[in-house]
C-alpha positions as CSV (number, residue, x, y, z in Angstrom):
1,X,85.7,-80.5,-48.6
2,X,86.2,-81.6,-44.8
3,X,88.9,-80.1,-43.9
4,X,89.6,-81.5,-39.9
5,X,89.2,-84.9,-42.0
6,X,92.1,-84.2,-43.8
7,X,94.0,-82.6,-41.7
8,X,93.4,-86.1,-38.9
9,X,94.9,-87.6,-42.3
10,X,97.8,-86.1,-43.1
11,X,98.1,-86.3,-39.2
12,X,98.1,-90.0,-39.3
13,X,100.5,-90.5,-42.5
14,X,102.9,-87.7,-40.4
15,X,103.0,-90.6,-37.8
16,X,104.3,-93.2,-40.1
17,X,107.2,-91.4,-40.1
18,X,108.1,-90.0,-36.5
19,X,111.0,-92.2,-35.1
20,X,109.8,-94.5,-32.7
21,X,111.9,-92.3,-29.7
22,X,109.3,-89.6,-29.9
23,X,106.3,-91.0,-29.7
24,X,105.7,-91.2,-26.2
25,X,106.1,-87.4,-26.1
26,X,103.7,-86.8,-29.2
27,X,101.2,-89.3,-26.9
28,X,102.1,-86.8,-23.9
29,X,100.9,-84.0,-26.2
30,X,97.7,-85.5,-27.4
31,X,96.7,-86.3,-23.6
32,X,97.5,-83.2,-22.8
33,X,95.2,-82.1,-25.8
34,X,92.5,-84.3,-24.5
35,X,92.3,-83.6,-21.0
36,X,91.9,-79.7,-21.6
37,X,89.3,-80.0,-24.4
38,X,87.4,-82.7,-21.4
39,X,88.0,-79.6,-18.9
40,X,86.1,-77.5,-21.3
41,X,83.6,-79.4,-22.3
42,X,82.6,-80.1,-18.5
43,X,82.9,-75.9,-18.1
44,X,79.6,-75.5,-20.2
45,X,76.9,-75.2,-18.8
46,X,73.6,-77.3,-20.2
47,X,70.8,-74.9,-21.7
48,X,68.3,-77.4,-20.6
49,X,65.1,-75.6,-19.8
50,X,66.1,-72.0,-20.8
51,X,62.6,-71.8,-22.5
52,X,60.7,-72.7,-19.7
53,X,58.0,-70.0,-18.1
54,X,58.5,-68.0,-21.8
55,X,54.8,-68.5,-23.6
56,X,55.1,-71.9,-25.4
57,X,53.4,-73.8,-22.9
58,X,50.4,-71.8,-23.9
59,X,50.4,-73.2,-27.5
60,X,48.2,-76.4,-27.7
61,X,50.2,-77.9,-31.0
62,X,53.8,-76.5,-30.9
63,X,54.7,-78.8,-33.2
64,X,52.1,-77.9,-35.5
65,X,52.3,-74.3,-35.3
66,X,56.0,-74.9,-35.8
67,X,55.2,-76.4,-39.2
68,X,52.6,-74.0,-39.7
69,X,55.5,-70.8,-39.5
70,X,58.2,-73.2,-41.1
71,X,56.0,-73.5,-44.5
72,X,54.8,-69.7,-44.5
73,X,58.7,-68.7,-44.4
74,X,59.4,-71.0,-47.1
75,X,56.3,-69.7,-49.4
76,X,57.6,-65.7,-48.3
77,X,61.5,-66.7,-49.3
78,X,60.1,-68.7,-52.9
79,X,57.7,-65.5,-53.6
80,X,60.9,-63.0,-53.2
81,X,62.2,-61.4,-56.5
82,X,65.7,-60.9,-56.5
């Protein structure tokens, strides 16, 4: 179930109905929305290169070794009783 689907939904048929006089406040509100979620978004900070100088450069194949880990998890988790 997705629920901020149905919930934009039931926004939207809500709309239908709002008389035409308050509209320019319910716009009002969703800027107002908008603009603080935009502050937000600009308050993170990026996490670009917070691995860098921590060991991985000395793998040859990180991709590989990835896989490599990846598959013995999978075999460990398949090999658990429960």
């Amino acid at each position: 179930m997705n629920v901020p689907a149905i919930k934009k939904m039931d926004i939207i048929n809500s709309l239908a109905h709002v008389p035409t006089g308050s509209l320019d406040s319910i716009k009002a509100y969703i800027d107002k929305i908008m603009a603080e979620s935009n502050q937000s978004q600009a308050d993170r900070r990026s996490l670009k290169g917070i691995w860098k100088d921590k060991g991985f450069e000395k793998i040859a194949d990180l991709e590989t070794e990835l896989k490599a880990i990846r598959q013995e998890l999978e075999q460990s988790t398949l090999e658990r009783k429960f």
